[in-house]
C-alpha positions in Angstrom: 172.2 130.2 -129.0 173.9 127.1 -130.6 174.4 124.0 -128.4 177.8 124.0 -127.7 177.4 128.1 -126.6 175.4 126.5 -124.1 177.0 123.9 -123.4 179.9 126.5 -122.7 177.6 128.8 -120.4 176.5 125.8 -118.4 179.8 124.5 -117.6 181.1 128.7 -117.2 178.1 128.7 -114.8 179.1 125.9 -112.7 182.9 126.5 -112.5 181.8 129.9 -111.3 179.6 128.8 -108.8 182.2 125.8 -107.5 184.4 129.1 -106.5 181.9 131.2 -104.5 181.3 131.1 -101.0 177.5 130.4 -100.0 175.5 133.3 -101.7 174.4 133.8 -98.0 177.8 135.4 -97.1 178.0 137.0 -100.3 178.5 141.2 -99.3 176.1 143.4 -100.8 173.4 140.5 -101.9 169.8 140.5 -101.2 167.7 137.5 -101.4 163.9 136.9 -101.6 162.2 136.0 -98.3 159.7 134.9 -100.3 157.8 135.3 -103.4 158.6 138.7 -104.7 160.2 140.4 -101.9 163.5 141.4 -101.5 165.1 140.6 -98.0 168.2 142.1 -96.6 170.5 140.4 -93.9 171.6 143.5 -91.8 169.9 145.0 -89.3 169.4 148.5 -89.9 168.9 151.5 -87.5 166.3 154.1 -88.2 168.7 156.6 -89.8 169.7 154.2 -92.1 167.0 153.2 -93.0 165.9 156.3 -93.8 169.4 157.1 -95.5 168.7 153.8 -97.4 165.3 154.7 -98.8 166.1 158.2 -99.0 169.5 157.2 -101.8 166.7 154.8 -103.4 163.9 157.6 -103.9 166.4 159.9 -105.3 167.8 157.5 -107.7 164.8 155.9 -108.7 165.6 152.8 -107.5 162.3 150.7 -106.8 164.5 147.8 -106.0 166.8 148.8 -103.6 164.1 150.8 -101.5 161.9 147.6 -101.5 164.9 146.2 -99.1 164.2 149.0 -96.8 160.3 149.4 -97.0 156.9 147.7 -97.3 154.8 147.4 -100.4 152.2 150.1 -98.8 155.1 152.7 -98.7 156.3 151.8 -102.1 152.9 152.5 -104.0 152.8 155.4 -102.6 155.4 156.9 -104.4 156.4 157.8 -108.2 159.3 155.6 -109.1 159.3 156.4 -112.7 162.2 158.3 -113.6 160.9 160.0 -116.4 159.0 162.2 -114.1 161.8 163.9 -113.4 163.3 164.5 -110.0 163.3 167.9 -107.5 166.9 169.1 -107.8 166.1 170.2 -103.8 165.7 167.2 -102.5 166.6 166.7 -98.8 166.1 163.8 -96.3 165.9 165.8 -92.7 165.3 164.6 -89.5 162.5 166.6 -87.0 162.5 167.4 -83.7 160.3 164.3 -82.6 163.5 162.0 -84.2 161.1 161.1 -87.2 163.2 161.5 -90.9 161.2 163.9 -93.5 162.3 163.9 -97.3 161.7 167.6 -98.2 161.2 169.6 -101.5 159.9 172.6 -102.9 156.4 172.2 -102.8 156.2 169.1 -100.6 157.3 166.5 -98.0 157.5 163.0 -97.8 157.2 161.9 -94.1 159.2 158.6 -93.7 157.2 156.6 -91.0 159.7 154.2 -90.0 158.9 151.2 -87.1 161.5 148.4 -86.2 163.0 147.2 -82.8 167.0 145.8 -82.0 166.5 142.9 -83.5 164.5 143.3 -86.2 165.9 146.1 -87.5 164.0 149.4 -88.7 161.8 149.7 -92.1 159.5 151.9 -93.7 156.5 150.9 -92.9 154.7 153.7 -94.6 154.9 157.2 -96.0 153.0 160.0 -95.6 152.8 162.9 -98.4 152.4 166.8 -97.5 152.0 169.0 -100.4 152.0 173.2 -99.7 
């Protein structure tokens, strides 16, 4: 890049920041809490965060279910998207209230923990193949 492309980015850059409000109140923007991991500002129930994971899994989405759910959960899981996908994939809740993502062949049980003012994450995630 030549210097006065620069030049134009960096001034782009800072006109466009001068007109945003603080990328705190920004809808729809997740910063880190720290050093690699994504934090989101609402405070979600269990069925959405469930829902939340649930859109992520199906899409592939590493990213967005890493605002939803721990680091153990995520490893857990294939995020690759060349591995193809279950067409039948289903996110259900049981009878004891706890949310299930079912397929042929399989479940993923969602083990979710959070409080009022926390909000709810997925701690974890259990795997049942039949």
């Amino acid at each position: 890049m030549s210097r006065p492309a620069k030049w134009q980015a960096a001034v782009a850059a800072l006109l466009l920041s001068a007109t945003l409000p603080s990328c705190e109140t920004l809808p729809g923007l997740t910063l880190p809490a720290g050093p690699g991991e994504p934090r989101t500002q609402t405070v979600l129930s269990k069925e959405q965060a469930a829902q939340k994971f649930f859109a992520a899994y199906q899409s592939h989405n590493r990213l967005a279910a890493a605002q939803v759910a721990s680091p153990e959960a995520l490893r857990k899981l294939n995020w690759n998207p060349l591995a193809g996908s279950a067409s039948n994939l289903q996110l259900q809740e049981n009878d004891q209230g706890d949310y299930v993502i079912t397929y042929d062949g399989g479940a993923i049980h969602l083990l979710i923990y959070g409080d009022g003012h926390v909000g709810h994450n997925v701690s974890d995630v259990r795997i049942t193949v039949d």
